[in-house]
ZARO-133437 format. One record per residue (C-alpha): x, y, z; residue number from 1. Coordinates in Angstrom, 2 decimals, padded with zeros to 5 digits. Last residue first. Example, Ala and Ser with C-alpha at 12.3 -4.5 7.8 and 13.67 -1.06 7.14 Angstrom:
2
- c1 c2 c3 i
- 013.67 -001.06 007.14 2
- 012.30 -004.50 007.80 1
***
This chain:
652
- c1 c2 c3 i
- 088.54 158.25 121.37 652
- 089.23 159.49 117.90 651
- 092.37 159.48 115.97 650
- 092.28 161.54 113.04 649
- 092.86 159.79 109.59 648
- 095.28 161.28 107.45 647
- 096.19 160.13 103.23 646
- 098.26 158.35 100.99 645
- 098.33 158.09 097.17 644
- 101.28 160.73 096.20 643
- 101.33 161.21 092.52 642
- 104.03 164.00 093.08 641
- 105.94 163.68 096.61 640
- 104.86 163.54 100.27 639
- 101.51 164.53 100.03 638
- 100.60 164.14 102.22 637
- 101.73 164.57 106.08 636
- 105.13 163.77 107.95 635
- 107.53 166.11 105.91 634
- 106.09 166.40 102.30 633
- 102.54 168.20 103.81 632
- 103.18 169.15 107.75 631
- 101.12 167.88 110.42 630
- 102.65 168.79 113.47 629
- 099.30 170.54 114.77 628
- 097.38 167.09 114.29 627
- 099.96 165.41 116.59 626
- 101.78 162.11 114.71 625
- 101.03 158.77 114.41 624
- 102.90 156.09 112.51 623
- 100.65 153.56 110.51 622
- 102.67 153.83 107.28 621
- 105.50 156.45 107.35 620
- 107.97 153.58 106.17 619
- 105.72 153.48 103.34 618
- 105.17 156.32 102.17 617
- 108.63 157.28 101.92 616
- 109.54 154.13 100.00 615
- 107.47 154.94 097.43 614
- 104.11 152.68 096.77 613
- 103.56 151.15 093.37 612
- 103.97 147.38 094.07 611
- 100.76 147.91 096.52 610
- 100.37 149.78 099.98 609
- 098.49 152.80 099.84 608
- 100.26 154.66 102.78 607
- 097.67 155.52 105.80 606
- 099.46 158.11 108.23 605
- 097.72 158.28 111.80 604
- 096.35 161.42 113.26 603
- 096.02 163.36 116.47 602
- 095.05 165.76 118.91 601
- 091.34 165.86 117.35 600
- 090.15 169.07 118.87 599
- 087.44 169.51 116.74 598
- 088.27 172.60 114.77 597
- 092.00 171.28 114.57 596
- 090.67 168.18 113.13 595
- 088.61 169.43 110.24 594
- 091.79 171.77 109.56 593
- 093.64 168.60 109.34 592
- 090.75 167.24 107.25 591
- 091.31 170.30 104.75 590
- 094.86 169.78 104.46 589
- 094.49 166.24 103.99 588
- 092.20 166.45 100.87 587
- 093.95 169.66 099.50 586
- 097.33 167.75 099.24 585
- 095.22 164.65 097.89 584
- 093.55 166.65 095.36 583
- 096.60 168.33 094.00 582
- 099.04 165.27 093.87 581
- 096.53 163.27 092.03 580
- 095.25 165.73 089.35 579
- 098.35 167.97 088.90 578
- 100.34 164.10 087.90 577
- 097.36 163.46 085.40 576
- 097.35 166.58 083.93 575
- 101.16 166.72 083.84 574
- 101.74 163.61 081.85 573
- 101.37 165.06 077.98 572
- 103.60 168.13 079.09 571
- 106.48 166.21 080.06 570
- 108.44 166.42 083.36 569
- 111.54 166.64 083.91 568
- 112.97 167.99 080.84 567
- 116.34 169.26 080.77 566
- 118.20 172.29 080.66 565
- 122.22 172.47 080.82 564
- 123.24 175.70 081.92 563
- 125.16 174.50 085.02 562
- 121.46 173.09 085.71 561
- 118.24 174.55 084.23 560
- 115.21 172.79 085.20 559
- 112.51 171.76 083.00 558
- 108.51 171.11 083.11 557
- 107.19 170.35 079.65 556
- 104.17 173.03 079.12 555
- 100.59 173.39 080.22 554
- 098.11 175.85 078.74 553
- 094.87 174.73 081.12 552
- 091.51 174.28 079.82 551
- 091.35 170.68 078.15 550
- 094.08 169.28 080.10 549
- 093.16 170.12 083.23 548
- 089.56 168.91 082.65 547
- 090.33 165.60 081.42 546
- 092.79 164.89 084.59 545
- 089.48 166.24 086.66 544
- 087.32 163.08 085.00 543
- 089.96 161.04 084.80 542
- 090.36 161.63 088.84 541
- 086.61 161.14 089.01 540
- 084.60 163.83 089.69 539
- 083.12 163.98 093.75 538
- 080.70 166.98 092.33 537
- 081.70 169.24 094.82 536
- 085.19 168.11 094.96 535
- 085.56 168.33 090.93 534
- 084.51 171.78 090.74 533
- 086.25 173.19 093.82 532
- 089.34 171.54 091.68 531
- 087.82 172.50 088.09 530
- 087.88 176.60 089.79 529
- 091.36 176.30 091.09 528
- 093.10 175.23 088.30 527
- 091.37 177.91 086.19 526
- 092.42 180.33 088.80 525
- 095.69 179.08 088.47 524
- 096.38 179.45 084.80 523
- 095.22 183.02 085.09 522
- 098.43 183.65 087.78 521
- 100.95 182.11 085.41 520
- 101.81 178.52 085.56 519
- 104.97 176.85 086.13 518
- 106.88 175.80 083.07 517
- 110.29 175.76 083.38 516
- 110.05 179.18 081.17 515
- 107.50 180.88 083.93 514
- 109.61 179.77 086.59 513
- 112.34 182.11 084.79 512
- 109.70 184.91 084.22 511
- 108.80 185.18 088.07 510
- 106.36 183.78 090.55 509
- 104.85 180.99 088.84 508
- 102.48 179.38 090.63 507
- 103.16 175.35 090.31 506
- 104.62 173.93 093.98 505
- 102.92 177.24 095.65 504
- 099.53 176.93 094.67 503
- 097.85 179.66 097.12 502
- 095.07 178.14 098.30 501
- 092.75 180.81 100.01 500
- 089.63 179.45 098.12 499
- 090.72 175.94 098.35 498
- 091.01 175.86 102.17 497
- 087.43 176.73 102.34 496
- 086.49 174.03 099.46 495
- 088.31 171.66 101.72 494
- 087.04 172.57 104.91 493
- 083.32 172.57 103.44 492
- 083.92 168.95 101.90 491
- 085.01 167.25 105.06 490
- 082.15 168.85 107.04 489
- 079.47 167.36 104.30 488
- 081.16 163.70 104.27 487
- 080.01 163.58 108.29 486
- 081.50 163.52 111.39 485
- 080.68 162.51 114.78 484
- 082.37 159.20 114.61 483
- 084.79 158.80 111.17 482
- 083.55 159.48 107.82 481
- 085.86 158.50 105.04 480
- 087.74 160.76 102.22 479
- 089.90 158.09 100.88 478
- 091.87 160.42 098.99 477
- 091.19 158.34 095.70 476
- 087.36 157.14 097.05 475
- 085.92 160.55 097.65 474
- 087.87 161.63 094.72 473
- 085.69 159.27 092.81 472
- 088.03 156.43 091.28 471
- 088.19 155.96 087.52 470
- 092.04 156.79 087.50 469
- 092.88 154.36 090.12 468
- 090.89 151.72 087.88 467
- 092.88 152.49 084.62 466
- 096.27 152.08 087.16 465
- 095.38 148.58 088.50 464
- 094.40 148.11 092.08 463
- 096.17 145.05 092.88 462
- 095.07 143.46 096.40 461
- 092.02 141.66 094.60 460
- 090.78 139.39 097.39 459
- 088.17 136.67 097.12 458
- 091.15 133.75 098.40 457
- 091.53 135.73 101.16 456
- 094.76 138.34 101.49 455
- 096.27 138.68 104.47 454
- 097.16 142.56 105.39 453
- 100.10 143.11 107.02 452
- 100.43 146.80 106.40 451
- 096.90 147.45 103.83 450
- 095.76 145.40 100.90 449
- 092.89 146.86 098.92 448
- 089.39 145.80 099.35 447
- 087.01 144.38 097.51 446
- 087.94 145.08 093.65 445
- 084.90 144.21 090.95 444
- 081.44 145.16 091.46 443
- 081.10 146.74 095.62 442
- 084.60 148.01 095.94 441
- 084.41 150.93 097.33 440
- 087.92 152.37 096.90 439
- 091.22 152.99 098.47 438
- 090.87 150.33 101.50 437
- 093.06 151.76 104.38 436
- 094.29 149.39 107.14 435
- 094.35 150.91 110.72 434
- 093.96 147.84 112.33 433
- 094.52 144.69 110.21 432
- 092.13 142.71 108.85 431
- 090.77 145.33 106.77 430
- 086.58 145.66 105.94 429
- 085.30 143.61 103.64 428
- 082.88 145.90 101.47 427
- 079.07 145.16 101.84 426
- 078.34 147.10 104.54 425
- 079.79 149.67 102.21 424
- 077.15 149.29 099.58 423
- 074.44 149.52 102.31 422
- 076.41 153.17 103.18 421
- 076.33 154.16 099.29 420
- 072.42 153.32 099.19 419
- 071.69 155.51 102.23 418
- 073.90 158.61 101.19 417
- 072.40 158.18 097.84 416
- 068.81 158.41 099.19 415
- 069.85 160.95 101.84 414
- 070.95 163.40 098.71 413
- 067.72 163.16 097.29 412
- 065.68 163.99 100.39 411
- 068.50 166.82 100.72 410
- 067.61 167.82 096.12 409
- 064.11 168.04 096.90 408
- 064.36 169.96 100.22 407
- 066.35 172.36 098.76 406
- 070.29 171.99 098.80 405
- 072.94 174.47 100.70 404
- 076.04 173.80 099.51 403
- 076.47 176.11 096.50 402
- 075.04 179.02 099.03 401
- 077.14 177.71 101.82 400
- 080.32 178.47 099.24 399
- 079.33 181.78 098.25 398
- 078.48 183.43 101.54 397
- 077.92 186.22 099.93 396
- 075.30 188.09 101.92 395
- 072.89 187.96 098.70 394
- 073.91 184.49 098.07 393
- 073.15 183.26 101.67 392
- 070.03 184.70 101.96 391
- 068.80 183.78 098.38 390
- 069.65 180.37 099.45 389
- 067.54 180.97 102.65 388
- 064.51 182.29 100.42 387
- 064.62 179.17 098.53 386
- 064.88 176.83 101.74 385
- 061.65 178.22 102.90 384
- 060.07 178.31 099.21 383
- 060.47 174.56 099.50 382
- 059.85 173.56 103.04 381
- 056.50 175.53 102.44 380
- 055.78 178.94 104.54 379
- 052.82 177.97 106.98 378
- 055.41 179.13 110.07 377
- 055.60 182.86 108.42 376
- 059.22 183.51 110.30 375
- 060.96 182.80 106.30 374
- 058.70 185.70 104.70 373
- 060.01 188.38 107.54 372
- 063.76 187.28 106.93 371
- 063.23 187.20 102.93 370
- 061.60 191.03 103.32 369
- 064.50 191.74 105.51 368
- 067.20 190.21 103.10 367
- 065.44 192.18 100.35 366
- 065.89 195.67 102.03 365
- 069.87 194.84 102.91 364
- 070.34 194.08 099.72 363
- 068.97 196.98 098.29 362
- 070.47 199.52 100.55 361
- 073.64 197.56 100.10 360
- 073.32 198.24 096.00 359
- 072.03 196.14 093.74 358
- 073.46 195.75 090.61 357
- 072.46 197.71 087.90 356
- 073.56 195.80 084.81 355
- 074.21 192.17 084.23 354
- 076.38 191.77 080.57 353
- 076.62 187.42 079.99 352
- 079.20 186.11 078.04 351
- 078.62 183.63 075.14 350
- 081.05 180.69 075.16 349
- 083.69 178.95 073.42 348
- 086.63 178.30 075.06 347
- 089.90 176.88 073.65 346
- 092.10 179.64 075.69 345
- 092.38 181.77 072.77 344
- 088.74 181.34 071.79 343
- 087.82 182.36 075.58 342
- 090.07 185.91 074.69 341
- 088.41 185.97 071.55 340
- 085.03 186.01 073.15 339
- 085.50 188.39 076.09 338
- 087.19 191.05 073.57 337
- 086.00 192.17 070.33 336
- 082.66 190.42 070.37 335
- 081.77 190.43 073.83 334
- 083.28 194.32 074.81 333
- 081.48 195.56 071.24 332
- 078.30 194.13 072.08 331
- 078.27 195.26 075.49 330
- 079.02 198.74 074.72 329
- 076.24 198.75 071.82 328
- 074.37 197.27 074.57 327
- 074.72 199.88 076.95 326
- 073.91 202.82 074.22 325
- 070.75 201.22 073.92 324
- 070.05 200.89 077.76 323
- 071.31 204.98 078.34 322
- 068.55 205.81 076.18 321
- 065.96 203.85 077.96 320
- 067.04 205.02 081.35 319
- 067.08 208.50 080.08 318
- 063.35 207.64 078.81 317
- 062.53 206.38 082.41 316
- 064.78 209.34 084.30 315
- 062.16 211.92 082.19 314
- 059.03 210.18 083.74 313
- 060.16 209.99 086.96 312
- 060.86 213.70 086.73 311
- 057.59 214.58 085.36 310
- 055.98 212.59 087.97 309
- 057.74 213.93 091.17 308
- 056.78 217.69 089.35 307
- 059.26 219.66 088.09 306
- 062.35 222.27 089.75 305
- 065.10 222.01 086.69 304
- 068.84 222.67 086.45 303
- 070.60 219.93 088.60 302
- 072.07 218.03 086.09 301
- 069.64 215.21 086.28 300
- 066.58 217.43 086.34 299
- 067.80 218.65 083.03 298
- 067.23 215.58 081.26 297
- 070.34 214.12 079.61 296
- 069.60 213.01 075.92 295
- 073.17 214.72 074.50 294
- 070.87 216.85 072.40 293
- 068.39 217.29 074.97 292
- 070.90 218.77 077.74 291
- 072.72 221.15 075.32 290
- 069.81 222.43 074.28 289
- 068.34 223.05 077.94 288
- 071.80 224.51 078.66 287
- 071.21 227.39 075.68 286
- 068.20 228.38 076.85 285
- 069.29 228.39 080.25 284
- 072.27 230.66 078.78 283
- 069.45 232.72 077.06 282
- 067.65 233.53 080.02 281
- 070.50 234.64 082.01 280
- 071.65 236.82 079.01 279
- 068.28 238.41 078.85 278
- 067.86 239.04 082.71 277
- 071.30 241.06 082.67 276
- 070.26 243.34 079.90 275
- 067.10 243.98 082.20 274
- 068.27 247.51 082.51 273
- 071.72 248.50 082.81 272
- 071.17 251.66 084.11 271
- 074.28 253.40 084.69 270
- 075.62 255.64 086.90 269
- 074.48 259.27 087.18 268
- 076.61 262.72 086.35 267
- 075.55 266.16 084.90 266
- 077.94 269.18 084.60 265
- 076.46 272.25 083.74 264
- 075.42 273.34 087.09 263
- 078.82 273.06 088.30 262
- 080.44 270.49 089.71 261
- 081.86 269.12 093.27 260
- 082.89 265.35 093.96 259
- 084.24 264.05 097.13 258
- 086.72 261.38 096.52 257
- 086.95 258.43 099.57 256
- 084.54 255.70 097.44 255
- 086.99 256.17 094.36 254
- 087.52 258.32 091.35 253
- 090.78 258.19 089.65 252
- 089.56 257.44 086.69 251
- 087.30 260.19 086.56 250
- 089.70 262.71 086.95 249
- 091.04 261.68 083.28 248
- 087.96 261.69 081.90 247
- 087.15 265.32 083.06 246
- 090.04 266.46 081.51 245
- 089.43 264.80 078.12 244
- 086.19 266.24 078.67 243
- 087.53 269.75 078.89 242
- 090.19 268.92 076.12 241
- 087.42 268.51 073.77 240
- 086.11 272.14 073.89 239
- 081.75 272.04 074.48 238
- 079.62 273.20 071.61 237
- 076.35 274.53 072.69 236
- 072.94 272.85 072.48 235
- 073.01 271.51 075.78 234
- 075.33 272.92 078.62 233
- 078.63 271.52 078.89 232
- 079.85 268.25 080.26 231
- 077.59 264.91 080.57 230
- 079.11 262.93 082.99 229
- 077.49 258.65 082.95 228
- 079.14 256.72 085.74 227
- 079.97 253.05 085.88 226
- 079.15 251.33 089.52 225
- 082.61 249.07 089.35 224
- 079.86 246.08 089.91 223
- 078.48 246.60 087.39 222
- 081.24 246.79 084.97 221
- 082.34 242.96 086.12 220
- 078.93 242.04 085.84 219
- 078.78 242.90 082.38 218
- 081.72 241.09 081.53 217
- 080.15 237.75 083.39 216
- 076.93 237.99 081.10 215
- 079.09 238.61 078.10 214
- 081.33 235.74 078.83 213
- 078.75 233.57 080.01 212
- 076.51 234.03 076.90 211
- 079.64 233.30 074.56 210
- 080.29 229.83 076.48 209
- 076.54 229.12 075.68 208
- 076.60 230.13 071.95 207
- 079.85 228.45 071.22 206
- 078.36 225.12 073.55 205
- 074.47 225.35 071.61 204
- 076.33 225.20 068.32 203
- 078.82 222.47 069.60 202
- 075.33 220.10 070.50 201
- 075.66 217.89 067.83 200
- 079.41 217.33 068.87 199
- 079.25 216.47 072.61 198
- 077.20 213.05 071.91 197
- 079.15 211.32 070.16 196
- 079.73 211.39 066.32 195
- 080.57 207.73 065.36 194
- 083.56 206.51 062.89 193
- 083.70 204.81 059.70 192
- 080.46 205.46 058.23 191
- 078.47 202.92 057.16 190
- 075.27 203.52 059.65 189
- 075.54 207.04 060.96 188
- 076.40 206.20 064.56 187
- 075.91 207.49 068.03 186
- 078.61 205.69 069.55 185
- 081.29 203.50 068.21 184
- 083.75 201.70 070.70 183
- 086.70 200.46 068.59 182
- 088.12 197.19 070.20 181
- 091.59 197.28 068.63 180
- 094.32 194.37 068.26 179
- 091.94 192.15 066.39 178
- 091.65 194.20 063.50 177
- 095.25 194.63 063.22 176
- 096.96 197.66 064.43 175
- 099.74 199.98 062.63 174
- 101.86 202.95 064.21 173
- 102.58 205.49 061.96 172
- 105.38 208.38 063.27 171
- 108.18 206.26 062.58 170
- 107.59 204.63 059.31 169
- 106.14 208.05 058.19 168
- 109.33 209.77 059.08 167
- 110.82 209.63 055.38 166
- 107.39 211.28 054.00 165
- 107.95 213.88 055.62 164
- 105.87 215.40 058.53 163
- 107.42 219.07 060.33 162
- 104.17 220.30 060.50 161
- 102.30 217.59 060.94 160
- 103.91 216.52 063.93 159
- 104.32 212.38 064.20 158
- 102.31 210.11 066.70 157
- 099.64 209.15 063.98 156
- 097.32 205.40 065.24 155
- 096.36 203.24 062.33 154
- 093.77 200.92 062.28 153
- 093.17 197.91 060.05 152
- 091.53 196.44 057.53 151
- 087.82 197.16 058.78 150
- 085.12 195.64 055.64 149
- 083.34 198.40 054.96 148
- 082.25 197.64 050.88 147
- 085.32 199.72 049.76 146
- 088.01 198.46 052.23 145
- 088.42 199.78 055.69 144
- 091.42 201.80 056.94 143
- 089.80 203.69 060.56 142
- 092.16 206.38 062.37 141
- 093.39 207.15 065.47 140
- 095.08 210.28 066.52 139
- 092.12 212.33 067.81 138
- 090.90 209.09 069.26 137
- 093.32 208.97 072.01 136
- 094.09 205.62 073.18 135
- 092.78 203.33 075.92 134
- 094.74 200.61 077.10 133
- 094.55 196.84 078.05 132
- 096.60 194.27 079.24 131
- 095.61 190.61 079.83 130
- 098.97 189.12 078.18 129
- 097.44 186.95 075.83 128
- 094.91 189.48 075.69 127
- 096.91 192.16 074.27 126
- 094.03 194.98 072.78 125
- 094.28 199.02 072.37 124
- 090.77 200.20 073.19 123
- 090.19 203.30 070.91 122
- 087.14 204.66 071.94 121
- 085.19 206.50 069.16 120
- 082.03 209.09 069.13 119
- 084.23 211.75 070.29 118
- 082.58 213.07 074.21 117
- 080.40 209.89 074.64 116
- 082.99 207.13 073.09 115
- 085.82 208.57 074.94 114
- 084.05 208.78 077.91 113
- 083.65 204.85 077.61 112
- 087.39 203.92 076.96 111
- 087.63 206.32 080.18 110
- 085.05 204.14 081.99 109
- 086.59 200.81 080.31 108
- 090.04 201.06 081.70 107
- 088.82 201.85 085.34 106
- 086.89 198.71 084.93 105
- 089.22 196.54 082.91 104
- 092.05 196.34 085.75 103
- 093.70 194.44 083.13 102
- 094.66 191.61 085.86 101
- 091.70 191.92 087.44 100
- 089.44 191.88 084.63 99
- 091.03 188.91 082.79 98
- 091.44 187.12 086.29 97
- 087.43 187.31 086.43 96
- 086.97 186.49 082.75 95
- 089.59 183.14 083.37 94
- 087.89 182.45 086.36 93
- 084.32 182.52 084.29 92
- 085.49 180.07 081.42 91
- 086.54 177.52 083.94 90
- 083.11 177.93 085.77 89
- 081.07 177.51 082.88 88
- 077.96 179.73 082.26 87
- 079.37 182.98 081.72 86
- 079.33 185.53 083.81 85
- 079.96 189.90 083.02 84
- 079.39 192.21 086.26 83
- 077.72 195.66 086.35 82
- 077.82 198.58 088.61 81
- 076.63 201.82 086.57 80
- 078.82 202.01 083.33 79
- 076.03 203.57 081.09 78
- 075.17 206.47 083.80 77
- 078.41 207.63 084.71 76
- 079.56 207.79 081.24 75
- 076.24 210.22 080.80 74
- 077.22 212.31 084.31 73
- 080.97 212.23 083.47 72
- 079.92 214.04 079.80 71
- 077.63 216.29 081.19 70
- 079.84 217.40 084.03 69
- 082.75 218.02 081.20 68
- 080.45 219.99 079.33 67
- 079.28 222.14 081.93 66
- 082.48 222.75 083.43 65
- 083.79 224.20 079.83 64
- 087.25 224.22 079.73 63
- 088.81 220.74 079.55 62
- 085.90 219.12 077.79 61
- 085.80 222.04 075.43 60
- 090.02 220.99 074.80 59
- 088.43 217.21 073.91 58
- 085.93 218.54 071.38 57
- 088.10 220.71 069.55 56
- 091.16 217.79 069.52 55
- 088.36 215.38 068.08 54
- 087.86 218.21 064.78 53
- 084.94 216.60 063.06 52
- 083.69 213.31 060.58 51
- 087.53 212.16 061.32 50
- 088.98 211.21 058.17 49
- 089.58 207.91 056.50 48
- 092.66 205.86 056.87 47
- 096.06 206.72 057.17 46
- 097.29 206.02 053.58 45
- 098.58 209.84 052.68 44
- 099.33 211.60 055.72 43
- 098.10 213.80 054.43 42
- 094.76 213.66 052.04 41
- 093.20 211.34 054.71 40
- 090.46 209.15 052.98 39
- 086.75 210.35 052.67 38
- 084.96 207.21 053.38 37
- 081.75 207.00 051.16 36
- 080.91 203.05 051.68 35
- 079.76 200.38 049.10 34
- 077.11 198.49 048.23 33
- 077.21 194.87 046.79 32
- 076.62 193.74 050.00 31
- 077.06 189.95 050.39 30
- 080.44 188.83 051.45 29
- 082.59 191.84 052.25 28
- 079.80 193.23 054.27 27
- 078.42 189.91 055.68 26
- 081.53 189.41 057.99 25
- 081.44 192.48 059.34 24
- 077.64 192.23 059.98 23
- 078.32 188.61 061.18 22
- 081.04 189.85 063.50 21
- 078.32 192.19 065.35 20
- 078.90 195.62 066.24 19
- 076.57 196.82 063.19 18
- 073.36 194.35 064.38 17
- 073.96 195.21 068.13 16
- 073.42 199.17 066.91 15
- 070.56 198.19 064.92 14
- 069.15 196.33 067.77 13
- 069.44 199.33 070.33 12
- 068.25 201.73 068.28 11
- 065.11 199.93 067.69 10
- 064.91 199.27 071.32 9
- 064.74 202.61 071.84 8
- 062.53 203.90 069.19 7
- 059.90 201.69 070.43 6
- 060.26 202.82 073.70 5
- 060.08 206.56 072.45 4
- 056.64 205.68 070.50 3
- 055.42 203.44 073.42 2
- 056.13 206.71 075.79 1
***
């Protein structure tokens, strides 16, 4: 066991090591050795030549039940249930949508029994567009330069029978380096291509698929009882036509014909012996080859009765195997496609491969254990809350699970709850009822004129734009706790109303929106993950403006009118414009969802009143209107882009 663990993880780092961009990199650098590719006599130029016949393989596949069990039972086993994450959240959505979109999992189990049955998955590659396809590998081929540098691939969709030269153009289809993710699988370092696991076994296959036929002819005769006549008597010469006769009458012979002879004709069927017994034995033979040279262990495929041991045993080293062929997978999917595709969106992180995850059996199992542990009433406040988090995140409850704290981090989180109430004790409060102050103004700004509000001569009414933008969201939307509710119930309706959020004022919905600049569906999900992150960690609007631009592929916003387009928005200002508008509209619609829960009947509209207020928002200052009416850009925020104003529910 050490020696085939050792072996493994040998295996396993070797095959990382080839997969690897520094390997590729190194090769053209460093090494002064070169490769042996055997280049493609005709075509001419196509690239090197396939170690074996791929077609051969892939028509066995289709015949040969065995085979094709083998091969489904092995891809089976490497693609298990696994997820890819990333340690950024903006990074992550754009994985997640990548997946989605490309539906990469179904994609990547036939990119994977490619690999397994030929060696090679061809994985063509458009990431801009988040589409994905696997190609044939028996017409692919590998161009590399002497030293194995990959040049290019080249896919053949001609005839060779009828190729000429002239049809080359059209029967060659070229592909960057970055346009393929080649999946290479048992591999003979510096060759081209990989052999799989189907062709070291071919031998076995012809001899197996020759033992059925021969075992399955003889049961055919068998079973039609074949009879043995001997004609004449022995010793004497007997006239050809008589057992030509008798042949003939034989073949119409049948469970109704009642035969008579004479004493010198002899019949008896056939003994076959323990012919039958010698094929059987030498099709098992020829299975158990089959099953160690593609590293399956016969109790797997159904074809063994061992001991509990023995079999636990054999699924550890298949476990082991199927490990070192899962990182060369992993390797390959990080290298050729997770990381370019964050490079492209100026992202630079290393993914994350987590096999084997639990299934509901398993889940269900731990959340009893944690259920059981949590009852023990000398169970720390620590480990208490721990096993509750694991509750929640197990169960899915994603967004408890990120609100939930432990102990440490609540007694922490009353500290700062207690220091940010003394510092608005401190605040002046408005004059007027129903004024609004826009920020806690402990250092510099006080309070911020509201309606009628008279200013004293401490007041700073004007809120100047660098300060707006260095606001907490807390502060921007004005997120403040009324009686019987608490910072903690605003946040959860938010981040709920976030998650089903659909966009609508910048989700593209067709190609035209797409060219005025809305944003495609990836876009979105980036949007949506530095909003839930910027609530949750009460970000600054700078903070959030930074964010958008840094992640998100904005353009100028235009509209097309009598086929005159102009700009209406530039590219450079719509970080700033997504910030405000989109956190205020999700600010209000999550406390009108706050109110509907608690039967607040209604709210009154709060304007920030300064030189920069629209008209709009300001005749709708200090009207109320029923919680149920509330409607965003009609009597609710936001009412237009940069919109400042917010809801407060009327309580009795």
């Amino acid at each position: 066991m050490k020696i085939q663990g050792y072996l493994a993880v040998d295996k396993a780092d070797e095959a990382r090591y080839y997969a690897s961009e520094a390997y590729q990199k190194s090769l053209s650098e460093a090494f002064k050795g070169q490769t042996q590719d055997i280049p493609l006599k005709f075509p001419k130029g196509l690239g090197a030549k396939h170690p074996f016949n791929f077609e051969q393989i892939e028509k066995a596949g289709k015949k040969i039940g065995l085979l094709n069990g083998a091969v489904n039972k092995l891809t089976d086993s490497i693609m298990g249930d696994f997820t890819i994450e990333v340690d950024d959240q903006n990074a992550q959505a754009l994985i997640d949508d990548f997946i989605h979109q490309a539906n990469f999992m179904t994609v990547m189990r036939s990119w994977i029994a490619e690999g397994v049955s030929k060696g090679n998955g061809f994985l063509e590659l458009d990431l801009d567009n988040s589409l994905v396809r696997v190609m044939n590998a028996n017409n692919m081929y590998v161009r590399r330069n002497k030293k194995g540098k990959v040049l290019g691939y080249n896919q053949f969709v001609g005839n060779l029978k009828n190729f000429t030269v002239a049809k080359k153009a059209d029967e060659v289809v070229p592909f960057a380096p970055d346009e393929m993710a080649h999946l290479l699988l048992n591999k003979i370092p510096n060759e081209a291509y990989g052999l799989g696991y189907v062709s070291p076994v071919m031998v076995a296959l012809e001899y197996y698929t020759s033992s059925e036929i021969d075992k399955h002819e003889l049961l055919t005769r068998k079973a039609g009882a074949p009879i043995h006549v001997k004609v004449g008597v022995p010793g004497e010469a007997v006239n050809a036509k008589a057992i030509e006769d008798f042949k003939t009458k034989l073949q119409y012979m049948n469970n109704q014909t009642e035969w008579v002879s004479d004493a010198n004709v002899e019949m008896k069927v056939i003994d076959f012996g323990d012919i039958g017994k010698n094929l059987e034995d030498a099709a098992n033979h020829d299975i158990e080859q089959i099953a160690f040279g593609m590293g399956i262990p016969l109790v797997l495929l159904g074809k063994a009765n061992v001991p509990e041991g023995l079999a636990e045993a054999q699924s550890q080293t298949f476990q082991k195997f199927v490990n070192s062929i899962r990182l060369v997978v992993e390797t390959t999917v990080e290298e050729k496609i997770i990381r370019p595709l964050l490079r492209n969106n100026k992202l630079d992180f290393i993914p994350k491969f987590i096999w084997e995850l639990p299934s509901d059996k398993d889940k269900n199992e731990k959340v009893m254990r944690l259920t059981e542990m949590i009852k023990n009433p000398f169970l720390s406040p620590e480990l208490k809350a721990a096993a509750e988090l694991d509750i929640a995140n197990i169960l899915g409850y994603e967004e408890a699970a990120k609100i939930m704290a432990s102990p440490k981090e609540a007694q922490t989180q009353a500290e700062e709850d207690k220091i940010r109430q003394e510092e608005e004790e401190e605040i002046q409060q408005p004059e007027v009822p129903g004024a609004k102050p826009t920020a806690n103004q402990k250092a510099e700004v006080k309070v911020q004129a509201k309606a009628k509000h008279v200013c004293k001569e401490d007041c700073k009414c004007e809120i100047t734009e660098a300060q707006a933008r260095d606001m907490t969201l807390a502060q921007y939307v004005n997120i403040t706790e009324i009686a019987g509710f608490q910072y903690t119930d605003y946040l959860i309706k938010i981040l709920q109303r976030l998650k089903s959020y659909q966009f609508e004022e910048l989700a593209a919905t067709d190609s035209l929106q797409l060219a005025e600049g809305l944003l495609p569906a990836r876009e979105i999900e980036k949007l949506r993950v530095i909003l839930r992150n910027g609530f949750k960690k009460n970000k600054t609007i700078r903070d959030i403006e930074r964010d958008i631009e840094r992640s998100l592929d904005l353009h100028d916003r235009t509209k097309t009118v009598d086929g005159d387009t102009r700009v209406t928005l530039s590219s450079d200002k719509r970080p700033l414009v997504i910030a405000r508008t989109e956190t205020v509209r999700l600010a209000n619609a999550g406390l009108k969802d706050l109110y509907v829960e608690n039967d607040v009947k209604q709210y009154r509209y709060l304007a920030a009143l300064d030189d920069r207020t629209s008209a709009i928002c300001e005749s709708l200052n200090g009207q109320v209107f029923n919680v149920l009416d509330g409607q965003p850009g009609v009597n609710m925020p936001p009412m237009h882009a940069n919109c400042r104003s917010t809801i407060v529910g009327l309580v009795d």
